[in-house]
C-alpha positions as CSV (number, residue, x, y, z in Angstrom):
1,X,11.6,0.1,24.9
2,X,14.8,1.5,23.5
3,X,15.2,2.4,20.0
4,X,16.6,-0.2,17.9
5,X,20.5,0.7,16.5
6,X,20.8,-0.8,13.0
7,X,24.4,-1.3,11.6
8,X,24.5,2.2,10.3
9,X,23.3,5.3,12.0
10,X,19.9,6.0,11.6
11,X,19.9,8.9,9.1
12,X,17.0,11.1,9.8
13,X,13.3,10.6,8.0
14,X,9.7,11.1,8.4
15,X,8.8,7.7,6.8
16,X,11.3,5.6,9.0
17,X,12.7,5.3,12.7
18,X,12.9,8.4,14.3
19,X,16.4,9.2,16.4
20,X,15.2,7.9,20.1
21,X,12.2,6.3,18.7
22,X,10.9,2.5,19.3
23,X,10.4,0.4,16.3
24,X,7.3,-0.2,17.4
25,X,6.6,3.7,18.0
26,X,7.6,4.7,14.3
27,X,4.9,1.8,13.1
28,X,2.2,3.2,15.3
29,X,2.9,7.0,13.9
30,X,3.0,5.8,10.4
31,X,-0.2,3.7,10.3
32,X,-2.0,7.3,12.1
33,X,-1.3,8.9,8.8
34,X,-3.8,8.9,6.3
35,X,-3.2,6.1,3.5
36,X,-3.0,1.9,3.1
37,X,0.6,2.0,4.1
38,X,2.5,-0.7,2.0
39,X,5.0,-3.2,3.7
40,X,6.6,-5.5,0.6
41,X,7.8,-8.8,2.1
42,X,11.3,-9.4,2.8
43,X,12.8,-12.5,3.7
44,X,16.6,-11.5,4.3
45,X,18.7,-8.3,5.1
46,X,19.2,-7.6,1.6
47,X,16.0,-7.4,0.6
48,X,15.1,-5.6,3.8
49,X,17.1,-3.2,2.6
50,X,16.0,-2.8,-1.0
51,X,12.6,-2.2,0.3
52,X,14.0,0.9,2.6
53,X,15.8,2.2,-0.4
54,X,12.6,1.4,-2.3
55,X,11.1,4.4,-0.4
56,X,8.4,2.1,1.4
57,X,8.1,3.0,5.1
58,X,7.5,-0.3,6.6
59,X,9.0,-3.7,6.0
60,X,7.5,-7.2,6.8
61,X,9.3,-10.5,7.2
62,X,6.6,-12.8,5.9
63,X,7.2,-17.2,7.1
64,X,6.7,-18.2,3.5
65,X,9.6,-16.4,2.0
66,X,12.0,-16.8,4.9
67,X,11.5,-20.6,5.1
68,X,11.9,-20.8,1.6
69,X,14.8,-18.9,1.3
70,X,15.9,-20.5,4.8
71,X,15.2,-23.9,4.2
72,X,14.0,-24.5,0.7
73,X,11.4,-25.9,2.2
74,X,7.5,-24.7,1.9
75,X,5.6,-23.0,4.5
76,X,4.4,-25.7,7.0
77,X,5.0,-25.0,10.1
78,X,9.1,-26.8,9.1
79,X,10.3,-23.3,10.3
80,X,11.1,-23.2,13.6
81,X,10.5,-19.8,16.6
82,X,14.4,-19.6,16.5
83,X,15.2,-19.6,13.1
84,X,13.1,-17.3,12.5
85,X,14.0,-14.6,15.6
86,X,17.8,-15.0,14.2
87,X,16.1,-14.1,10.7
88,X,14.8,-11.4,12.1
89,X,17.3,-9.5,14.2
90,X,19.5,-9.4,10.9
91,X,16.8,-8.5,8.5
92,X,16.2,-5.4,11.8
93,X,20.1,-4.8,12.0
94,X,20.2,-3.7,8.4
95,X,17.4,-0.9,8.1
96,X,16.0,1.8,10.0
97,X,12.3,1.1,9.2
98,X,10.0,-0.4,11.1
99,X,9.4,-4.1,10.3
100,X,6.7,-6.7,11.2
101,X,7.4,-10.2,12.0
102,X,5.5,-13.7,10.9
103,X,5.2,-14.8,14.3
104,X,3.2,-17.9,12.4
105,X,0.7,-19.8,15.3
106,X,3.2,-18.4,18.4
107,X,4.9,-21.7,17.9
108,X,3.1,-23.5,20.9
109,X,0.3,-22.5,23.6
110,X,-0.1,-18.9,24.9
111,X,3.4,-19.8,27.2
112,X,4.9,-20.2,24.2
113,X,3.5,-16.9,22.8
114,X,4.8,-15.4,25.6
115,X,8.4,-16.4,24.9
116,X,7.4,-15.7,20.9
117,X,6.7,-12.4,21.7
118,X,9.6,-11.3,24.2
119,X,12.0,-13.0,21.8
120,X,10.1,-10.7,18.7
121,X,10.8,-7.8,20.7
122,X,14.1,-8.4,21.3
123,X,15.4,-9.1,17.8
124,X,14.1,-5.5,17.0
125,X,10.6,-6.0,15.0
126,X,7.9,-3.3,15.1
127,X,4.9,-5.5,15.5
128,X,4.4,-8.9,15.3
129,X,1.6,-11.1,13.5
130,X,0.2,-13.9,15.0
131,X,-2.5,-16.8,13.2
132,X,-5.5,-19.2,15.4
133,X,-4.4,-21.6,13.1
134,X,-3.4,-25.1,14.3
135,X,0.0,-26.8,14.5
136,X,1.2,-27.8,12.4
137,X,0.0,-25.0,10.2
138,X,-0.4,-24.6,6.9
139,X,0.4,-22.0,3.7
140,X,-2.5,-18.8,3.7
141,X,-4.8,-19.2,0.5
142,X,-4.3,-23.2,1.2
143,X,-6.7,-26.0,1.0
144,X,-7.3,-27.8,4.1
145,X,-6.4,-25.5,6.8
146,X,-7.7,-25.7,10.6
147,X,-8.1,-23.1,13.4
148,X,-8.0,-23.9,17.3
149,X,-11.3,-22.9,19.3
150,X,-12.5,-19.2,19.4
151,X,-11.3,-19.3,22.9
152,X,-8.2,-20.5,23.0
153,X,-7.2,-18.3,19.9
154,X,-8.8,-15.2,22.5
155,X,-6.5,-16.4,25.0
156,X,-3.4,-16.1,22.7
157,X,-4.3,-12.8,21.9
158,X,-4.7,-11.5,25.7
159,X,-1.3,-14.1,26.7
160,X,0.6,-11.7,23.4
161,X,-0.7,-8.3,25.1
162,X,0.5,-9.6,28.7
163,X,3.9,-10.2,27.5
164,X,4.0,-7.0,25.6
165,X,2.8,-5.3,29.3
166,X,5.7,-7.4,31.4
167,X,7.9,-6.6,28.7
168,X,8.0,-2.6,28.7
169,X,7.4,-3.2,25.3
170,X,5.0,-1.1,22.5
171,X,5.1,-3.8,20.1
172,X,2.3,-3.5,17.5
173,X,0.3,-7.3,18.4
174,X,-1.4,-8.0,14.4
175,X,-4.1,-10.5,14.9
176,X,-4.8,-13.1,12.2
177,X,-7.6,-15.4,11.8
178,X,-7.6,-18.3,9.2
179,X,-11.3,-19.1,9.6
180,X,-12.1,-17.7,6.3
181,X,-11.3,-20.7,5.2
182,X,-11.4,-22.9,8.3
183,X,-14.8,-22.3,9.4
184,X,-17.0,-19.6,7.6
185,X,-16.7,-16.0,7.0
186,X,-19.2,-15.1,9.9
187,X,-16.8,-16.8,12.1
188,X,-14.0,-15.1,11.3
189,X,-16.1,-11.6,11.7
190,X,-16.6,-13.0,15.1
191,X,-13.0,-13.9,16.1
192,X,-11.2,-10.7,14.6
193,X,-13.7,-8.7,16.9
194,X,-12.8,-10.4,19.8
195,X,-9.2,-10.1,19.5
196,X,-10.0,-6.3,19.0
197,X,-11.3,-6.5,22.1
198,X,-8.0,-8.3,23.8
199,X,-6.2,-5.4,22.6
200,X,-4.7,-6.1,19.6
201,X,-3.5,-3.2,17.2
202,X,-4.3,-4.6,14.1
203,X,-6.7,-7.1,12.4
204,X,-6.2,-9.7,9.0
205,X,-8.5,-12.0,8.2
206,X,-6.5,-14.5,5.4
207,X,-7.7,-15.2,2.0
208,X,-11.3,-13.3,2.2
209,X,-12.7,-14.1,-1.3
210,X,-14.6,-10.9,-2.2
211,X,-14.6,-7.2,-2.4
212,X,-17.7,-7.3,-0.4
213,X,-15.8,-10.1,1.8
214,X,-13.2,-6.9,2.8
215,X,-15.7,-4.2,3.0
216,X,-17.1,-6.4,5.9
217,X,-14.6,-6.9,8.1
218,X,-13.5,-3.0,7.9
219,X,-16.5,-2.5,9.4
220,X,-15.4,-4.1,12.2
221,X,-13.9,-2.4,15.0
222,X,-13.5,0.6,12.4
223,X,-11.4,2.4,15.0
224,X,-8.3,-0.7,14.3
225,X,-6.4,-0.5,11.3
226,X,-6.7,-3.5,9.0
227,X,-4.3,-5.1,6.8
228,X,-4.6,-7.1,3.6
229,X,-3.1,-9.4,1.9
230,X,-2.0,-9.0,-1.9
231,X,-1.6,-12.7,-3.0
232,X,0.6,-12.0,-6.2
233,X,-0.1,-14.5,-8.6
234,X,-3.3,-16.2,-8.1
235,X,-5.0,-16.2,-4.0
236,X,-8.2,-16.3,-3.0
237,X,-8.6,-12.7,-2.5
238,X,-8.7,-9.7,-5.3
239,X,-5.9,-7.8,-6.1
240,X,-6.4,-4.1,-5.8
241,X,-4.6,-0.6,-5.8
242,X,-3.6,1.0,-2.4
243,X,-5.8,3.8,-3.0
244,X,-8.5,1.3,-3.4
245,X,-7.9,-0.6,-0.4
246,X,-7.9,2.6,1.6
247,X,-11.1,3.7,0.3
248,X,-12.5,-0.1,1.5
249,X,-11.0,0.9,5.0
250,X,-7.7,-0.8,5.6
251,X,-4.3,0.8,6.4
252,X,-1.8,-1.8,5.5
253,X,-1.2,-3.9,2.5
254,X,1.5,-6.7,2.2
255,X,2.9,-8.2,-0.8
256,X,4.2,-11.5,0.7
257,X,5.8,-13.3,-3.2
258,X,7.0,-10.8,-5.1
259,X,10.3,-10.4,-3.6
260,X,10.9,-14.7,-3.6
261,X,9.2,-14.6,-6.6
262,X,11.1,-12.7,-9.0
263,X,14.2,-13.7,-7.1
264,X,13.4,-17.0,-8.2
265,X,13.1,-16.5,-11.4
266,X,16.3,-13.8,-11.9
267,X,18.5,-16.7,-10.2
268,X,17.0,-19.5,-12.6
269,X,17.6,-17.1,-15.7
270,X,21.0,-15.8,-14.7
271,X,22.1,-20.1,-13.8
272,X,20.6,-20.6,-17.5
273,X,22.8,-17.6,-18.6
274,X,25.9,-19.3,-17.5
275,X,25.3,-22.6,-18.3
276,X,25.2,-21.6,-22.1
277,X,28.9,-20.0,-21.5
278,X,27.8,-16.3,-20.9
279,X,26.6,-14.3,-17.7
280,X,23.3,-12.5,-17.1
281,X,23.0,-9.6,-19.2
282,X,23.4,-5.5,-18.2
283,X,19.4,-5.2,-18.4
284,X,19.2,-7.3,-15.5
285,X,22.6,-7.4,-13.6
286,X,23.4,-4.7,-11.6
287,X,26.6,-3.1,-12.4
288,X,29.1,-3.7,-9.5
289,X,29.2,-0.1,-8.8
290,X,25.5,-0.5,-8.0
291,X,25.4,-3.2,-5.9
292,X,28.2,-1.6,-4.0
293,X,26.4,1.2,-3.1
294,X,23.3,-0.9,-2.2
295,X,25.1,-2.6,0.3
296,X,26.5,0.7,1.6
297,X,30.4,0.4,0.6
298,X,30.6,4.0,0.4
299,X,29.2,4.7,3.2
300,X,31.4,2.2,5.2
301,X,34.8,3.9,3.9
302,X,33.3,7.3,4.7
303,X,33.0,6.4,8.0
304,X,36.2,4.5,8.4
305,X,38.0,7.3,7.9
306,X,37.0,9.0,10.7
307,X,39.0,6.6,13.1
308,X,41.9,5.7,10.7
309,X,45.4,6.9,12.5
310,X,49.0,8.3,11.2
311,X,51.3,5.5,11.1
C-alpha cells in the first residue's frame, strides 16, 4: 500500500512515518520496539497534530470524541461509517504518524466491515479497531451493553482480514471484545483468543475491572500485542503508568477523554472569560505567535517561496 502524503512533507523520524513507508508499516515497526507505546486520543486535525508535536509516536481517533466534537451528540452508535472516514482522512492529512481508527461495530454485518475496512484504508489510518458489540452500540465502561454471538463476532474478524488481503493493504486489524461486561470475563478470554487466531494484530478487551483482570488476558496469545484503555476520570478499569502496563504485558495504551476533556473545560472557561468583559488569560491562551507555528504558518511561507515568480 502506498505511503500516505500528509499536507506537508514528511520530515524524517524514527518515531513516525518513514519516507516510502505504509502507515500501517510505521505502526507495526513501532509496536516491535520494547515499551507500552502511548496513542492519546484525537478527535480532529488539530489535535492530531498536537499529539505529533507532543512527541507521541502514534495517534488514535477514538468514536467518543469525534462524535462529540462532530455531533455534540454522545457515543451511541449516532455516528455514522462516513462521517467518520471523512474525520479521518483529515485528522491523517495533517500528521505524519501513524494513527488508528474507531471503526466502532464495522457499522453493519461482515459486508459491511468489508466496505469499513477498505474505506479505513483509504482515508490513510494505520490500523483500525473493531468492537462484537451490537447495533446500536453503546459508550465502553457503560451499563447495559450487548455483544453478538462468539461466532458471528469470529466471522467479523476473518471478513476484516479478507478485506485487508483483497485490498493490498497492511492495515493493523485491533480486535475488541465488550464481553467484560456483556457476558463474563471468561468469555471475553475466550473471544479475544479466537480473533488471535483469525489474524488479528492486536487484542483489547474493554473495561476489565482489575489488575489481575489485565494480567489475564496478557497471557493470552502472549505473542499479540495488547492494548489498554486509560479511562481518565472514573472507568471501570485502573489507571496505571506505561511502565507498569508494560511490565503487565501490553504494548499500547490509549487515553480516549483527555483531549475532549480539557478542551471542554478550556472553551467553557475562556466563554466565562468573555462573558464578564475580558478574554482568557496568557496562562492559558496561547500567544498568536504560538498558535501560528502550531498550525505550521512558517512553514507554509517557507515553502511558498520556493515557487513565488518576478513580476
Amino acid at each position: 500500500m502506498a505511503a500516505r502524503c500528509p499536507y506537508f512533507a514528511v520530515e524524517e523520524s524514527s518515531r513516525g512515518i518513514r519516507s516510502g513507508e505504509s502507515p500501517a508499516a510505521a505502526l507495526r515497526r513501532i509496536l516491535a520496539t520494547p515499551g507500552a507505546h502511548q496513542a492519546p486520543c484525537c478527535y480532529d486535525a488539530l489535535g492530531a497534530r498536537l499529539v505529533e508535536r507532543a512527541g507521541f509516536p502514534i495517534g488514535f481517533m477514538g468514536g467518543f470524541c469525534v462524535s462529540a466534537a462532530r455531533l455534540g451528540l454522545p457515543d451511541v452508535g449516532l455516528i455514522s461509517y462516513g462521517e467518520m472516514v471523512d474525520q479521518g482522512r483529515l485528522i491523517n492529512e495533517a500528521v505524519s504518524i501513524p494513527v488508528i481508527g474507531d471503526g466502532d461495530n464495522g457499522y453493519g454485518n461482515s459486508m459491511n466491515i468489508k466496505r469499513t475496512i477498505k474505506g479505513y484504508i483509504n482515508a490513510g489510518f494505520a490500523g483500525i479497531m473493531l468492537e462484537d458489540q451490537v447495533a446500536p452500540k453503546a459508550c465502553g465502561h457503560t451499563e447495559g451493553r450487548k455483544v453478538i454471538s462468539r461466532e458471528e463476532a469470529v466471522m467479523h474478524i476473518k471478513a476484516a482480514v479478507d478485506a485487508r488481503k483483497e485490498s493490498g493493504s497492511d492495515i493493523v486489524i485491533v480486535a475488541r471484545t465488550d464481553s467484560r461486561q456483556a457476558i463474563s470475563h471468561d468469555e471475553a478470554l475466550w473471544r479475544v483468543k479466537a480473533f488471535a487466531d483469525a489474524g488479528a494484530d492486536v487484542l483489547f478487551i474493554d473495561a476489565l475491572a482489575s489488575v489481575e483482570e489485565m494480567k489475564a488476558f496478557c497471557a493470552v496469545a502472549p505473542e499479540v500485542p495488547k492494548m489498554a484503555n486509560m479511562l481518565e476520570g472514573g472507568g471501570k478499569t485502573p489507571i496505571l503508568s506505561p511502565a507498569e502496563l508494560e511490565e503487565i504485558g501490553f504494548r499500547l495504551v490509549v487515553y480516549p477523554l483527555s483531549l475532549v476533556g480539557v478542551s471542554m473545560r478550556a472553551m467553557q472557561d475562556a466563554l466565562v472569560a468573555i462573558k464578564d468583559g475580558g478574554v482568557p488569560p496568557p496562562s492559558v491562551l496561547p500567544s498568536f505567535q504560538e498558535i501560528k507555528d502550531t498550525l505550521g504558518f512558517n512553514r507554509y511561507y517557507k515553502e511558498e517561496k520556493q515557487y513565488q515568480v518576478d513580476k
